[in-house]
N, C-alpha and C positions, 0 to 999 in steps of 0.2 A: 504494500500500500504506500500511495505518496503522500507526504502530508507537508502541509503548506506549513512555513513558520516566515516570521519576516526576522532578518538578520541584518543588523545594523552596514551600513556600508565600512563601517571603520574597521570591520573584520574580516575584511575581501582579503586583502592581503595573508592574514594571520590564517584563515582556514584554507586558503589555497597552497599555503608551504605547508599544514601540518601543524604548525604552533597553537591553533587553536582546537581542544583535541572536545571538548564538552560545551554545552547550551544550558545555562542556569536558567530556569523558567519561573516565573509563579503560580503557573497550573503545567499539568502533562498535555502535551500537544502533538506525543505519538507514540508510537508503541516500539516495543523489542524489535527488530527487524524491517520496520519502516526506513523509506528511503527520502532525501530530503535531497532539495535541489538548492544552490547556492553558488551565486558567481557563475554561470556555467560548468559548474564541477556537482558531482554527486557524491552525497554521502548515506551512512546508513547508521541509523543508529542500534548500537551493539548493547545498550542497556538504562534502564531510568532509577535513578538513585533518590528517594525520598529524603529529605533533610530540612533543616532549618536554615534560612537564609542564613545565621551567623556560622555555623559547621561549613556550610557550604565558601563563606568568603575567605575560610580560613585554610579548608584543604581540598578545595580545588579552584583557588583562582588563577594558578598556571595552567590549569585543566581549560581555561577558560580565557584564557589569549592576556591576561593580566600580569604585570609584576610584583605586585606585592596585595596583599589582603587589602591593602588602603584602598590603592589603584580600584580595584573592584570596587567597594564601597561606594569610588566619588562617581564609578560611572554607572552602577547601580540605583543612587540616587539620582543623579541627571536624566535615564533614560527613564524611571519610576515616580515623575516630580509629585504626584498626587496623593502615594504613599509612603516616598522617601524607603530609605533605608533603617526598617523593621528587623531587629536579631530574633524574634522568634516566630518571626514568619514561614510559615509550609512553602518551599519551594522544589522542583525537580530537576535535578543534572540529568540530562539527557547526553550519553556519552556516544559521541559520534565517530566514523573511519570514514575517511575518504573510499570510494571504489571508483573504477575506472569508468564504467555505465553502468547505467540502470539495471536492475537485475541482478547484479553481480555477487 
């Protein structure tokens, strides 16, 4: 199944090398083996990790194209501005692989 997510353009770059290897969500938006399209490149996601926004900014925000916990936070709150950045918030890592095409 494909499933539509929208991804910020600031992460073209980082998910197309590989540096961006997970998608932090505040709801699940696909499932184990869905395929997601991005930049012209396809990915699949390999698994969805239930956590709390604060677990999450702290161990995987290199999972998630950031360098440090902070980093994540300030752009967590910029893309979030209505909710801001909540530490016991439910959110979802959806951990994603690139594949060459669709299907794969």
């Amino acid at each position: 199944m494909n499933s539509h997510i929208f991804i910020h353009k600031r992460w073209r770059k980082k998910m197309l090398s590989g540096q961006k290897l997970a998608l932090i969500l505040p709801s699940k938006c696909a499932g184990s083996g869905d395929e997601i399209e991005a930049f012209g490149a396809h990915f699949r996601v390999v698994d969805i990790l239930r956590t709390s926004l604060e677990t999450a900014s702290y161990l995987f925000y290199e999972w998630d194209g950031c360098g440090s916990a902070d980093e994540f936070r300030q752009l967590w709150t910029q893309d979030h501005p209505d909710t801001g950045y909540r530490p016991k918030q439910t959110v979802y890592v959806h951990l994603i692989k690139r594949t060459e095409n669709a299907g794969e």
